[in-house]
Structure formats: structure tokens, C-alpha cells
N, C-alpha and C positions, 0 to 999 in steps of 0.2 A: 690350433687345437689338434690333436691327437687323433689320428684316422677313428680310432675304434669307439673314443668316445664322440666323436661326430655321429658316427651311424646306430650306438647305442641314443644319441639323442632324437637321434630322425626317426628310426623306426619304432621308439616307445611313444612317442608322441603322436606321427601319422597313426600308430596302428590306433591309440585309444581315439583318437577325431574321428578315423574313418568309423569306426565301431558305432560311437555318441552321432555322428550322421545319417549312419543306416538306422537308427532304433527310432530316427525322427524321419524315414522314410526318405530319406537323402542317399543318393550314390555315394558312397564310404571314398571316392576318390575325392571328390569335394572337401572331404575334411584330410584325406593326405597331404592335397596340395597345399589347402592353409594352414598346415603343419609348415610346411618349409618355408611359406609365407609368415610364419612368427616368430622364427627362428632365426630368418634371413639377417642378413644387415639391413635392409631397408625397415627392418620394425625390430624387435629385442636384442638383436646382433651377435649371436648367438654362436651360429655355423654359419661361415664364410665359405663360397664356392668355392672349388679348387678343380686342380687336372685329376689328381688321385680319385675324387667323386665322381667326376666326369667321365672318368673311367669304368667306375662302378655302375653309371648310368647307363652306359653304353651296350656292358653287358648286361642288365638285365632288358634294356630293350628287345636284346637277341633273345634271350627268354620265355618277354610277355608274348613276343610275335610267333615264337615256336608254338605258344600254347594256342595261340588263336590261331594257327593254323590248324592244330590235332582238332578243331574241331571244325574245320570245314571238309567237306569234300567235293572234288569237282562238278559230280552230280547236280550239288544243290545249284550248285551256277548254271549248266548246261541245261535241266530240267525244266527250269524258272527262265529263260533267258528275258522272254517278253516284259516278263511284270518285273524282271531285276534291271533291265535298260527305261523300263517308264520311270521304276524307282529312284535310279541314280539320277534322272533327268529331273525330276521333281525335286528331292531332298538335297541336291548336290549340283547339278550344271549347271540349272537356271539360276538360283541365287547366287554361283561361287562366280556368274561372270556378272550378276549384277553388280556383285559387294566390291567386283575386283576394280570395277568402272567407277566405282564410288570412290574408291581408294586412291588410283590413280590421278584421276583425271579431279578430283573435286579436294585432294590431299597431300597432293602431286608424288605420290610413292614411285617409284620407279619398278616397270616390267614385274620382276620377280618379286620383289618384295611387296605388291600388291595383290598379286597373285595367292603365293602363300601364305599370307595374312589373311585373306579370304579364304581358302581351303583350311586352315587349323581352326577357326573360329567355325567354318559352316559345316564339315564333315562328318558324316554320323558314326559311331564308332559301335565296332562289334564288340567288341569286350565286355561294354556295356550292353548293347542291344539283343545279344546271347542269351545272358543273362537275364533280361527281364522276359525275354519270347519265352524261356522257361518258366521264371516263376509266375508267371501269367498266367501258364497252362495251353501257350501257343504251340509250345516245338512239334508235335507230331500233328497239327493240321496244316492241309499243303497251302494256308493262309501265312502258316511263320514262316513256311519254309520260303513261300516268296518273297516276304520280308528282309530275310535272312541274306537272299541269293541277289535281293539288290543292294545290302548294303555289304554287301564280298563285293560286288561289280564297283561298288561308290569309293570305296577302302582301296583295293588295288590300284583304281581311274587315280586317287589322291597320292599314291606311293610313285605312281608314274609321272605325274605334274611334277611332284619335289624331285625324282631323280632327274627333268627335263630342265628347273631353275637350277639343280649342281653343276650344270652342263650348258648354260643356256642358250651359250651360243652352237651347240652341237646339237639341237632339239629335235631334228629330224633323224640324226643319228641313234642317240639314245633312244626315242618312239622305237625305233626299228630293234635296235639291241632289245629291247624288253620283248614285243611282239617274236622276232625268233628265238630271245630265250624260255617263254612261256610258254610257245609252240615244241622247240624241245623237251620240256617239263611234261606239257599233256600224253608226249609221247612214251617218255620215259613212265608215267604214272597209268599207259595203256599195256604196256610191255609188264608191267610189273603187278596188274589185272591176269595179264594175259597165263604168266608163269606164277600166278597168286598160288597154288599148293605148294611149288616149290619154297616159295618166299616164305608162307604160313609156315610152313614144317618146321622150316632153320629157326624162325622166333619161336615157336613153340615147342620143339625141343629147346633151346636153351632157358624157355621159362620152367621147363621140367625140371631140366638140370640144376635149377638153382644158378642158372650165372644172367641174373638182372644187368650185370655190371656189365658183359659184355651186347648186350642189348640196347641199354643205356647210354654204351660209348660209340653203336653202330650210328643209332639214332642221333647224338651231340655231331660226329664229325661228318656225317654225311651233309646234315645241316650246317656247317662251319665251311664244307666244300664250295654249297649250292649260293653262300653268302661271300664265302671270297673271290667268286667267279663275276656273280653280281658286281662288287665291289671292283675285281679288274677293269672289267670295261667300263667302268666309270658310272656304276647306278648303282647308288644307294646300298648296304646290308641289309636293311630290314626287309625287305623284300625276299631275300634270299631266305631270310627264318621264316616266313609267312609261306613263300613257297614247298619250303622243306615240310614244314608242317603236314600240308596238303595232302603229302604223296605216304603221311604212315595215317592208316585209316584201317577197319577189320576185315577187309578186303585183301589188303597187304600182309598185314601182320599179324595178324587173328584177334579176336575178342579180349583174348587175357592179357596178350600184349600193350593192346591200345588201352586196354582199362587200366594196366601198370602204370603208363607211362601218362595218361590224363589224370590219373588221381598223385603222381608224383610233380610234377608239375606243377598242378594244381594247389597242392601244400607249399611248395618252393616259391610262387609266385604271389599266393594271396598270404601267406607269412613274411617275406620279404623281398621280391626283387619288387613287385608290385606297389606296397607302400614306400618304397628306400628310393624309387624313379620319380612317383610323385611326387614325395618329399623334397628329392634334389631339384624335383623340377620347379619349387615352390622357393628355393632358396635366389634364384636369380629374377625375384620379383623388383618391382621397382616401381615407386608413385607417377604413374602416367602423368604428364601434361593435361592441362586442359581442353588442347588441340585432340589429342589421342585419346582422351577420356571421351570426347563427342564422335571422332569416328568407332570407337567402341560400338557406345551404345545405338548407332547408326546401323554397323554389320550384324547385333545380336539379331536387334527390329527384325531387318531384311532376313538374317535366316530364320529366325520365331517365325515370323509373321506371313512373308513370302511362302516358304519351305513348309509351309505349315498348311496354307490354303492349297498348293499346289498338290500337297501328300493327300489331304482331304478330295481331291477330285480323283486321283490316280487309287487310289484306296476304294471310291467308291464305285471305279468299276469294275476293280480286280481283284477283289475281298471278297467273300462272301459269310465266313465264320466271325472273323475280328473286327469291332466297331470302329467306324471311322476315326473317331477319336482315338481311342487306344494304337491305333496305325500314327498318327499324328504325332503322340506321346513320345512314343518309341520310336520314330526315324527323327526323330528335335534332340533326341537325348546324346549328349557329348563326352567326351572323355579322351580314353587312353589315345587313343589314332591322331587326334589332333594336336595332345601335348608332345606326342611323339616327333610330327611331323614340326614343329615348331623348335623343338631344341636341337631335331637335325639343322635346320635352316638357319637357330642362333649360332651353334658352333659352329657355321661353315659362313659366319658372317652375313648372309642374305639380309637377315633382319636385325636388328638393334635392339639391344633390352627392352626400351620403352612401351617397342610394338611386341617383343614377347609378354610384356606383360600384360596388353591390353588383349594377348591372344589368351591368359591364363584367367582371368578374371571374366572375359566374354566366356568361354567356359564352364565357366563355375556358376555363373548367371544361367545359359542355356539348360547346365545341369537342374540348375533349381526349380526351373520352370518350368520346360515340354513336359517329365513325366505326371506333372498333377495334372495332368489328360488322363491319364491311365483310372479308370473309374473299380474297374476288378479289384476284387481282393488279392493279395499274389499267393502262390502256391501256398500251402501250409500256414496261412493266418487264419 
């Protein structure tokens, strides 16, 4: 099939599911994904995977993670560190090494590929969880913002595991590559605090001037730099766009910059790289086994249920605006980070379709279920 009409099929399709899912109060990526899930070969046979998609996939991951970096800032890490290290500990360590012990040892997966089946399946994802701390009406109490800084702390921890399985046998190596490339980052993103009027001016005269374009292309290659550098020493790119993200904030670049460049983004990603990733990522579905079908629904349990009780404790001593529940809702809810973390690991062979699939379907499940915790009306209904 014809590149253009594959992706005129994938993003008419994701975008209207995603749309008919949110209006039933469903995360819109649930209905992207079983876009590419009905289009796949494994059910209407429709669009067939290929490298030229894979490609397409590739880059918009560079993308979604740029955008989700414009919207963290150090601060929120550093600020929160206590309640964002109980958080990761609760919604993310304890279960990812229960699920992973389950994997191995009772499913016989090997090392990494147990590993990472557990982390795509139990990972809470910002993309999503942004998102809802918004239209809930959490972002400006320092209740989201803890929220928030433990699952940046849980996301990163996740991005660090897959770049230690591309590497495995180098795992002390790469820890350590990440740990002093991040430490150069802080510094770099303290230096660039430190000469913020200078930095401001230059973006803000050129949003005077009219040359977005040259703003836009500082902003692409600087990011492209931060992700091939990543990618030389042998960890991961996504990393590197999530990092880049990071370091443009209104600190750096001023108010009308950052507002440019999140509302441009913002359009590019929820019009298309956004739908057109899940989509693809929907096309390498495939009917689990029944062996895999039961450790599925084994790992969703363990992170529902475990992940669930555990946020309930860690919530109820370090909340005090956001209801235990609605905390529960929102660190269960799954998405973009784990589908990510999963089609790194299928393309670089870790994992085998079957278990991608049952990482895409445990997802969609988790999506369908943590957030009816959420009792609030959300923003603007």
C-alpha cells in the first residue's frame, strides 16, 4: 500500500476513535491504538507494518517526548524530591519488580525481556497524567505538583531501565553514562538560569522580529544534538528529547517563546505525530497465546491492585488537597511512556510481538480502569 494512503488511513481512523473515546470519558489513546489494531493484519489487514512507518514512528516519538519535556521543569523534581521518590516507589519499583519475578521465574522470560514487559505494562505515563492533574483542577496545588515530580522521577527511572536492557551486558556502564549525562544537563540548565536575560533577549527579539523559524530550528537541533549524543554512547534517543525539552522553560526563553513553542507542538502532536504513533503502534498487534493472555492479566492485577493500594498509603500521608482516590486514578493511568518503551524494546528485538502485544492490551485495560477512581468533574464540564 502506498505510504500516504497508509497514513491518510491511520490518522482518519485513530483521530475519529480517539475523539468517540474521550466523549465516553476514555483516554483518546485507547481508541488510537485500536485503530491500528483494526487495521492491522492480525484483524481487517488493512496497513501492514513496514520500515518506512517505523520510521515515521520514530520521529514522532522524538516529538511527543520533546513536548513532554516543554512541560516539565527541574524545579518540579527537585522541589518534590521526598513525595516524587515515595511516588516512584509505590506506583513503579515495588510492582515493576514484583511483576518482573512473576515473569521470569513463573513464565521463564529471560533477564530483560521480563524486565521490560513489566516496566511498559506498570509505568505511569505523563502525557497522560499532565493531563488529567489539569483538567481536574490539580496543576497549581503543590498536591499535583508532587504528583507530577514523582511520576518525571518514575518516567525517567523507566527511560534508564530500557537504555540498561539495550546494553545489558554494560548496565553499570550505561547507569553511569546517564547519571553524568544528566548531571551535565542540570548544569547546563543552571548556566542557562544563571545568563537567563541574556538567553531571554535573543528569543525574544527574534519573536519580535518575526523569525519563529529561526527559534524553532534553535529549539529542533539543539534537541537532535542532546539525542545523538544520548544515542552515541549507547542510550536510548528518547531520552535525549525529554531531556531537551527540560532545559526550554520561561526561565530560559521567556513567556512568549515557551507559549509558541507549547501551543505549536501542541497542534503537531495531538493532530498527528500523537495519533499516527499509536496507530502504528496498533498495527503490530497480534492474538496472544493463552500462556500470555494469563500472564497479562496477571501483570495488569499486580499493577491495578498492588500499585493501587500502595499509592493509597503513600497519598494518604503526603496529600492533603487531592483525594486518596483521585491520587490512585491518576498514578494507574497508562499510555504514551509505556507504548513507547515497548516498541523501543520490539524493534531492538528484546521482546517478541506476542509480549508486545500483551504490553498493548494490558494498557488499554489499565487505561480503562484506574481513571473511574477519579470522582471530580474535570475542568470545564
Amino acid at each position: 500500500m502506498e505510504i500516504l494512503i497508509a497514513l491518510l488511513l491511520l490518522l482518519s481512523v485513530s483521530t475519529i476513535l480517539g475523539k468517540l473515546f474521550e466523549r465516553f470519558g476514555v483516554t483518546e489513546i485507547v481508541g488510537q491504538i485500536i485503530a491500528g489494531i483494526l487495521l492491522s493484519p492480525a484483524v481487517f489487514d488493512i496497513v501492514a507494518p513496514s520500515t518506512v512507518l517505523s520510521g515515521i514512528a520514530e520521529v514522532s516519538i522524538f516529538f511527543i517526548l520533546l513536548f513532554i519535556g516543554l512541560q516539565i521543569t527541574t524545579e518540579v523534581l527537585t522541589n518534590h524530591l521526598k513525595s516524587a521518590s515515595m511516588f516512584t516507589a509505590s506506583s513503579f519499583v515495588i510492582p515493576i519488580f514484583i511483576m518482573s519475578s512473576i515473569a521470569i521465574f513463573a513464565f521463564h522470560f529471560g533477564l530483560a525481556e521480563g524486565v521490560i514487559t513489566a516496566v511498559a505494562i506498570g509505568v505511569p505515563s505523563i502525557s497522560i497524567i499532565s493531563v488529567l492533574v489539569y483538567r481536574y483542577s490539580m496543576i497549581n496545588l503543590e498536591d499535583g505538583k508532587r504528583i507530577l515530580s514523582g511520576v518525571i522521577m518514575t518516567d525517567i527511572l523507566a527511560f534508564v531501565i530500557l537504555a540498561a536492557a539495550l546494553k545489558i551486558s554494560h548496565i553499570a556502564a550505561v547507569v553511569a553514562s546517564i547519571v553524568i549525562f544528566v548531571a551535565v544537563l542540570l548544569y547546563f540548565d543552571r548556566m542557562l538560569r544563571y545568563h537567563d536575560a541574556k538567553v531571554r533577549g535573543f528569543f525574544e527579539r527574534m519573536i519580535k522580529e518575526k523569525e519563529e523559524a529561526i527559534v524553532f530550528a534553535i529549539v529542533i537541533i539543539l534537541s537532535l544534538i542532546i539525542a545523538a549524543i544520548l544515542q552515541l554512547i549507547g542510550i536510548t534517543y528518547v531520552l535525549g528529547a525529554l531531556f531537551a525539552g527540560m532545559l526550554i522553560h520561561k526561565t530560559t526563553v521567556g513567556p512568549r517563546a515557551t507559549r509558541m513553542l507549547e501551543n505549536t507542538f501542541r497542534r503537531l502532536n495531538d493532530s498527528f505525530f500523537i495519533p499516527v504513533f499509536f496507530s502504528i503502534a496498533g498495527l503490530d498487534f497480534a492474538v496472544p497465546s493463552l500462556s500470555f493472555g494469563e500472564l497479562m492479566v496477571i501483570l495488569v492485577l499486580v499493577s491495578g491492585i498492588v500499585g493501587g493500594i500502595l499509592n493509597y498509603y503513600v497519598a494518604k500521608s503526603r496529600l492533603r488537597k487531592i483525594g486518596k482516590g483521585e491520587a490512585v486514578g491518576i498514578l494507574g493511568s497508562r499510555g504514551a511512556v509505556g507504548i513507547i518503551i515497548a516498541t523501543i524494546a520490539l524493534q531492538s528485538g528484546i521482546i517478541s510481538n506476542p509480549v508486545y502485544t500483551i504490553i498493548l492490551v494490558g494498557t488499554i485495560m489499565l487505561s480503562l480502569t484506574m481513571p473511574l477512581l477519579l470522582s471530580k468533574k474535570p475542568q470545564g464540564t
